[in-house]
C-alpha positions in Angstrom: 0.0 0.0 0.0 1.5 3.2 -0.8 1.8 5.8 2.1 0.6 9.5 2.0 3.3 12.2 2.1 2.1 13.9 5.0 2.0 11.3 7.7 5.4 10.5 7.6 7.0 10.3 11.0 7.8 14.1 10.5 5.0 15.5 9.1 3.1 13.8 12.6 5.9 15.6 14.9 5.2 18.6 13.8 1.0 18.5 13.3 2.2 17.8 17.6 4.6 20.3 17.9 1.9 23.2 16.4 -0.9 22.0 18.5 1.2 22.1 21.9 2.4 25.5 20.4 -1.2 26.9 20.5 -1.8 24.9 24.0 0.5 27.3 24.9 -0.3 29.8 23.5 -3.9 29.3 24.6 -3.1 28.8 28.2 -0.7 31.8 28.4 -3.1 34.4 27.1 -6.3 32.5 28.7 -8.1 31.9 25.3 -8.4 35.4 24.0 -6.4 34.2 21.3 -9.5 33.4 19.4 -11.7 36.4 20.8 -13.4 38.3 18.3 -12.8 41.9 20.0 -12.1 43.2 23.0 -14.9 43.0 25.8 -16.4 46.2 26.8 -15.1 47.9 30.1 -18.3 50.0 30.7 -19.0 49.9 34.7 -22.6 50.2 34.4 -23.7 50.8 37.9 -20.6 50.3 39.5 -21.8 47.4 40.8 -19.1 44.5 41.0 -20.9 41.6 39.7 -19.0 38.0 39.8 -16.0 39.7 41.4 -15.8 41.8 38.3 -16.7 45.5 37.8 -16.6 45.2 33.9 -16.3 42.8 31.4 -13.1 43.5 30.2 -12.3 42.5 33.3 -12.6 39.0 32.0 -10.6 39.0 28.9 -8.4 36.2 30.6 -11.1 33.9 31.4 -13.4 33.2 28.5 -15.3 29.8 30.5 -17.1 32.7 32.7 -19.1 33.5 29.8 -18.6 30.3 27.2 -19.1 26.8 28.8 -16.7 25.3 27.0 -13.6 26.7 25.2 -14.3 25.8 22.0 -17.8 27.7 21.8 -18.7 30.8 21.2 -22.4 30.1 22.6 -23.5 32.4 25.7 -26.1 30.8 27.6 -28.2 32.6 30.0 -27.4 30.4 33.1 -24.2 32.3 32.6 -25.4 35.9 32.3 -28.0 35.5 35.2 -25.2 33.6 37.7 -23.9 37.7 38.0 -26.5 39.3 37.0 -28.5 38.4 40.0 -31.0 41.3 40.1 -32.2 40.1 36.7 -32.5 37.0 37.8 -34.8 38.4 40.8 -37.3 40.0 38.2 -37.6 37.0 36.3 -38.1 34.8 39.4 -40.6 37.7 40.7 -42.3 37.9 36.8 -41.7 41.3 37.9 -40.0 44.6 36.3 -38.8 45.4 32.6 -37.1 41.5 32.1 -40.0 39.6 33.0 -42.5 42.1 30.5 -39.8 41.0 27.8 -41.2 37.6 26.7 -38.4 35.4 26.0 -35.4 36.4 28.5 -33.3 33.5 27.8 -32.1 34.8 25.0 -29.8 37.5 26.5 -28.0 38.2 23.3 -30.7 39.2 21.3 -30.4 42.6 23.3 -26.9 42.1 25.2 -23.3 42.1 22.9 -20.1 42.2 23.8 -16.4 41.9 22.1 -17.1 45.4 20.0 -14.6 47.5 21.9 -13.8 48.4 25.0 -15.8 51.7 24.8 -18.9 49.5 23.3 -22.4 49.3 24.8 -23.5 46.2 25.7 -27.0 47.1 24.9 -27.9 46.5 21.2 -31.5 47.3 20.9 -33.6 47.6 17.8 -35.5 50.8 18.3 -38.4 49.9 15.3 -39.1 46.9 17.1 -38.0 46.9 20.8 -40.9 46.8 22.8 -41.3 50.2 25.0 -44.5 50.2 26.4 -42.9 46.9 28.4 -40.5 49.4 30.1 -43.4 51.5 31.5 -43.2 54.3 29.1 -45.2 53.7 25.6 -43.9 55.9 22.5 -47.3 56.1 21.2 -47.3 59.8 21.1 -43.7 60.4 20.7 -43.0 59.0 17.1 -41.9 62.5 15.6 -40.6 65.6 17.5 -41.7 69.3 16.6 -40.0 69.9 14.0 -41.2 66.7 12.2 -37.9 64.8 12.8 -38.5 61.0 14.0 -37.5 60.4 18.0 -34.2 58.9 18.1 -33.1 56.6 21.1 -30.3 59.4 22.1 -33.5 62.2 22.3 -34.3 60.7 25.7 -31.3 58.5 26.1 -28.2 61.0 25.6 -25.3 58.9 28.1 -27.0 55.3 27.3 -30.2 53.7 26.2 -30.3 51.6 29.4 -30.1 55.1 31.8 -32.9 57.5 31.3 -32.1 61.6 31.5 -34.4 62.8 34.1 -34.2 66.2 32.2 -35.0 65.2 29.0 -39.0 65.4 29.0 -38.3 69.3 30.6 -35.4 70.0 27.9 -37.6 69.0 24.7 -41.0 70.3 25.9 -40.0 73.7 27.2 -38.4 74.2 24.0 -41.8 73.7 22.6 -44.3 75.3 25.5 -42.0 77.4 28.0 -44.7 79.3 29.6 -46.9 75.9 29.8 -43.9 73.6 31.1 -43.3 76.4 33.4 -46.7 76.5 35.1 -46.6 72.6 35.1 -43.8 72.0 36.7 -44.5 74.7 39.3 -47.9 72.8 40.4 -47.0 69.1 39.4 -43.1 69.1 39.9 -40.4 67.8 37.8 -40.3 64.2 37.7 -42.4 63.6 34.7 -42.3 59.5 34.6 -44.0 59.6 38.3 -47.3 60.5 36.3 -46.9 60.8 32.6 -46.7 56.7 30.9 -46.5 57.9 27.4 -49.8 57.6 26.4 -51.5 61.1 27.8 -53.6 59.3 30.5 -53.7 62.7 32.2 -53.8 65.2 28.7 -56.9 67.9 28.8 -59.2 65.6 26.9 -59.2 63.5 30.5 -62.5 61.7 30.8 -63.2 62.3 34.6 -66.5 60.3 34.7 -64.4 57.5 34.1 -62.9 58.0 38.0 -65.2 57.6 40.8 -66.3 60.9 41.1 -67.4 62.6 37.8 -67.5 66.4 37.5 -70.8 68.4 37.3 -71.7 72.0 37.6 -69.2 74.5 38.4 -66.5 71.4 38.7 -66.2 71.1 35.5 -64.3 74.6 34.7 -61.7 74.1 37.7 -58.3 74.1 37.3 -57.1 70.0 38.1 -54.5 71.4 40.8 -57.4 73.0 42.7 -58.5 69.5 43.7 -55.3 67.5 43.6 -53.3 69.9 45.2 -49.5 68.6 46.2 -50.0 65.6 43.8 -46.6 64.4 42.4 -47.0 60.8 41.5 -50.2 58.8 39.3 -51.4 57.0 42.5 -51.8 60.6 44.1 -54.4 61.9 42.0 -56.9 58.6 43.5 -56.3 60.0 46.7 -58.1 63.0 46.0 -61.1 63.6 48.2 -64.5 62.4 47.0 -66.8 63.9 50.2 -67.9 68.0 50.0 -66.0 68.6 53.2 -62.6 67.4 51.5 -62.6 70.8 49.5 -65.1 73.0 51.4 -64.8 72.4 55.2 -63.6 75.8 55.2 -66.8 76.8 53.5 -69.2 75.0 56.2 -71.3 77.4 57.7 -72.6 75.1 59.8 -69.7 74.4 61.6 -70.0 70.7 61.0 -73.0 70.4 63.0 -75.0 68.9 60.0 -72.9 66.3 59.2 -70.6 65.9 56.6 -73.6 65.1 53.7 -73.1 68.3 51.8 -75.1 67.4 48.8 -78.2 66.7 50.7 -78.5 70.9 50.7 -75.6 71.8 48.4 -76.0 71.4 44.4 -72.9 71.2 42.2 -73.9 74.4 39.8 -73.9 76.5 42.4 -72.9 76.6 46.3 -75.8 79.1 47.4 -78.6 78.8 47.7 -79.1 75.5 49.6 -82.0 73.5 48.9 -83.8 70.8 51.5 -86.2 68.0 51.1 -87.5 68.1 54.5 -90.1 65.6 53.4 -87.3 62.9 53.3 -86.9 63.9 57.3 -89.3 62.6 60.5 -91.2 66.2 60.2 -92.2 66.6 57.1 -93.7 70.2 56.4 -97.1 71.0 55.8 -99.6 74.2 55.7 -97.5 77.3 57.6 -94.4 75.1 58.7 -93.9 75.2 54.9 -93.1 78.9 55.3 -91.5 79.7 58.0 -87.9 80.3 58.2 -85.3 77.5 59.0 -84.2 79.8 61.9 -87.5 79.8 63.4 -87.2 76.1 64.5 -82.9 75.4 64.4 -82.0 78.2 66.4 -78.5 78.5 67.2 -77.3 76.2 64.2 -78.9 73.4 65.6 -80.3 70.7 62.9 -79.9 67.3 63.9 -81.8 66.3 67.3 -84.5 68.8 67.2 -87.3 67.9 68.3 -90.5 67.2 66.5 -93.0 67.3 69.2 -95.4 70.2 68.9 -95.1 71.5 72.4 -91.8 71.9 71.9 -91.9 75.3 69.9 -95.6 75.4 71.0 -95.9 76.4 74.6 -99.2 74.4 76.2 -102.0 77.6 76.2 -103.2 78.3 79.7 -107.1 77.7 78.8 -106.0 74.1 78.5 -104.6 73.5 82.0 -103.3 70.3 80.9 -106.0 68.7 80.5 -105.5 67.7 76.8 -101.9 65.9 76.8 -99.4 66.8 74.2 -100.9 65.3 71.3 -102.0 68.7 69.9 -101.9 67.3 66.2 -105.2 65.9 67.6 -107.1 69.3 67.4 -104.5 71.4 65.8 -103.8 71.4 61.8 -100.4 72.8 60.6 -102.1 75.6 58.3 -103.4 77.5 60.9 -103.3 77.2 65.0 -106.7 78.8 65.3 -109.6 77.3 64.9 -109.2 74.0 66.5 -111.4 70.7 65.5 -111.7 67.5 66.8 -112.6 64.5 65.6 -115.0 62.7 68.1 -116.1 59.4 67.7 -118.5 59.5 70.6 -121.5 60.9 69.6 -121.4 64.9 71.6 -125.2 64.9 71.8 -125.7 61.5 73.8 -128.3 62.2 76.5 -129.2 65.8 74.8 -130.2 67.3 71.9 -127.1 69.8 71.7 -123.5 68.7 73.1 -122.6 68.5 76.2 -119.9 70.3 77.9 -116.1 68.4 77.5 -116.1 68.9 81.0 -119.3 66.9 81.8 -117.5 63.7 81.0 -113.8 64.8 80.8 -113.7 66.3 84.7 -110.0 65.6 84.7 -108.8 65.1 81.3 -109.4 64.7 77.6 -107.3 61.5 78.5 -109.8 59.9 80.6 -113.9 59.7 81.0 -116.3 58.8 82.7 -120.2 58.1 82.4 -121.1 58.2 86.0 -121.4 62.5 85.4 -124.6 61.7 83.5 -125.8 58.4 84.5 -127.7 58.1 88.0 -126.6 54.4 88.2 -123.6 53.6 90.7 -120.5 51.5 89.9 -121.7 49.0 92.5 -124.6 48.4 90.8 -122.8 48.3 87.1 -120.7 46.0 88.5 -123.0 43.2 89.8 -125.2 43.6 86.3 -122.2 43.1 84.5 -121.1 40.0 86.3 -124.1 38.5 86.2 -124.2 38.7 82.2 -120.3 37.2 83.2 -118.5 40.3 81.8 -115.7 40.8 83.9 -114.1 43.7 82.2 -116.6 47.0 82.3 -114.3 49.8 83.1 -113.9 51.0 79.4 -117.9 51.8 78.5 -117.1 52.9 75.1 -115.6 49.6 73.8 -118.8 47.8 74.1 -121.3 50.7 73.9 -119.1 53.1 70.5 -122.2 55.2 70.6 -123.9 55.3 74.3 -126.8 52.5 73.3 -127.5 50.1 75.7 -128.6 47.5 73.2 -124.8 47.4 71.5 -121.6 45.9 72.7 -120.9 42.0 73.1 -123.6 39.8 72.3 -126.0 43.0 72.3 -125.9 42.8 76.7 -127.3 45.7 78.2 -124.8 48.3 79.9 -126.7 48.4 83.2 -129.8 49.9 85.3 -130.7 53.9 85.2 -129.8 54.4 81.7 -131.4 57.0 80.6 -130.8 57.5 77.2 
């Protein structure tokens, strides 16, 4: 068989020779022999991650990055065995990493071996994602002068760092006075409310909240009610109750409660309106007219009382005999001119009415028929038990109109009747 020139004894020492040259080699420079470019010795943070404050850091010791010398792969296990707050988000599903999709693929974003000056940031700005960073672009595709946004607008030192002063440098080129006036109410960190998307712009739909504007509302200046507000969350922790804005207004020095609108409209503060209806006293005839005054003296509202005798005094013709019920005789258009409704017939026993006296001697709150009536209770007493009523103190619940024939199983009311 004929042998091949190059694997003569020779030829195989040296094919050994180069190969323990580049072992050599490879060992004394720590593989970067075959590097592509120097790694980038940006500090980020400052942070030292791995023991390292940079990459270039680890020019010497390509296995920190590559699991195996002869690959130029980078797996993530790698990246997130540093980078441990990334590894937190993703753990958490929380923050810009997690909102990404797909973070196993940290090179898709993340390059190195460009220079030692090199960002290790590559993004894509057409399609990067940047409403997953908490800041949509929606209305920042083109700047005023027509010119499309370029990362480095908002970004100037690095497109993983945003300038807080960016948002103020652009817009008060634009609207001075306005930025001005904005910044003097709202302050000057801008990302605490503003996403990107104008969630807070002039056109804001307030009935959307939980406490839509009417009335005179509407026209107010949004600092008037959010007053100190410097972040997205403050604005929900306006107030929603009257008193949050106009306690200083309250006349009533909080007497009436804190339930503004039940007197208080919207389009106007003054005048205050009142469904007294909707209250235990509703108003009728001349209450209807009076003034509130005339009843709350002394700011008073809640507690008063409804009783009649209380801004009534008791006349001295009635000597207490009539109770307090004074609704009984008494109609709200008019004091005078008193009627009662009696059930017993007035004319029982004559042919006009008798006297109230004749048989209320005490009170209109108790009677008696012993005035008229020659019978005694003795005797009313032994007729009724021997008919077996046992109760016969209360006349009219068996005898509604004085007749002796009425009442319970038509039984007579007793001797001397005279009617």
């Amino acid at each position: 068989m004929r042998r091949l020139p190059f694997l003569t004894p020779l030829a195989g020492l040296t094919v050994l020779a180069t190969l323990a040259l580049l072992a050599g080699l490879w060992w004394l420079t720590g593989g970067s022999m075959l590097s592509p470019g120097p790694l980038s010795a940006r500090t980020g943070d400052g942070i030292r991650r791995g023991g390292v404050a940079s990459h270039a850091e680890l020019a010497r010791r390509c296995g920190a990055c590559h699991p195996a010398p002869w690959s130029s792969a980078t797996t993530s296990g790698r990246c997130l065995a540093c980078h441990d707050e990334v590894r937190g988000e993703l753990s958490a599903r929380k923050g810009l990493h997690a909102r990404l999709g797909d973070t196993r693929r940290c090179l898709g974003c993340h390059t190195d071996h460009r220079g030692r000056d090199a960002e290790l940031t590559n993004l894509d700005p057409a399609g990067f994602p940047h409403q997953a960073t908490g800041f949509s672009l929606a209305v920042h595709r083109q700047t005023d002068d027509g010119r499309p946004f370029a990362c480095s607008d908002c970004h100037p030192q690095s497109v993983t760092r945003w300038e807080a002063g960016s948002c103020e440098a652009c817009h008060r080129a634009s609207e001075p006075a306005k930025m001005s006036a904005h910044i003097a109410t709202w302050g000057a960190s801008c990302r605490a409310c503003h996403d990107g998307v104008e969630r807070f712009g002039a056109d804001f739909d307030h009935s959307r909240t939980r406490l839509a504007l009417e009335g005179k509302h509407i026209g107010l200046d949004c600092g008037r009610c959010h007053q100190g507000v410097r972040t997205a969350e403050g604005f929900a922790e306006a107030p929603e109750q009257c008193v949050g804005c106009h306690r200083a207004d309250d006349a009533h020095a909080g007497k009436l409660g804190d339930d503004c609108g039940r007197c208080h409209g919207a389009a106007a503060w003054k005048p205050a309106t009142f469904d007294h209806a909707k209250t235990k006293l509703p108003l009728t005839g001349a209450h209807a007219r009076i003034a509130c005054t005339d009843c709350h003296q002394a700011g008073r509202y809640q507690g008063t009382p409804t009783a009649c005798v209380a801004c009534h005094p008791m006349p001295a013709d009635h000597a207490g005999r009539f109770g307090d019920d004074c609704a009984g005789c008494h109609q709200t258009e008019t004091w005078k001119g008193a009627r009662f409704a009696h059930r017993f017939p007035l004319d029982h026993g004559s042919r006009s009415p008798v006297p109230c006296k004749t048989c209320h001697p005490d009170s209109v709150k108790t009677y008696t028929c012993y005035g008229c009536h020659e019978h005694t209770p003795a005797n009313i007493a032994a007729e009724h038990r021997e008919e077996g009523i046992r109760d016969f103190t209360d006349c009219v619940r068996c005898h509604p109109t004085g007749r002796e024939d009425e009442g319970e199983g038509g039984e007579g009311g007793g001797e001397g009747d005279d009617d």
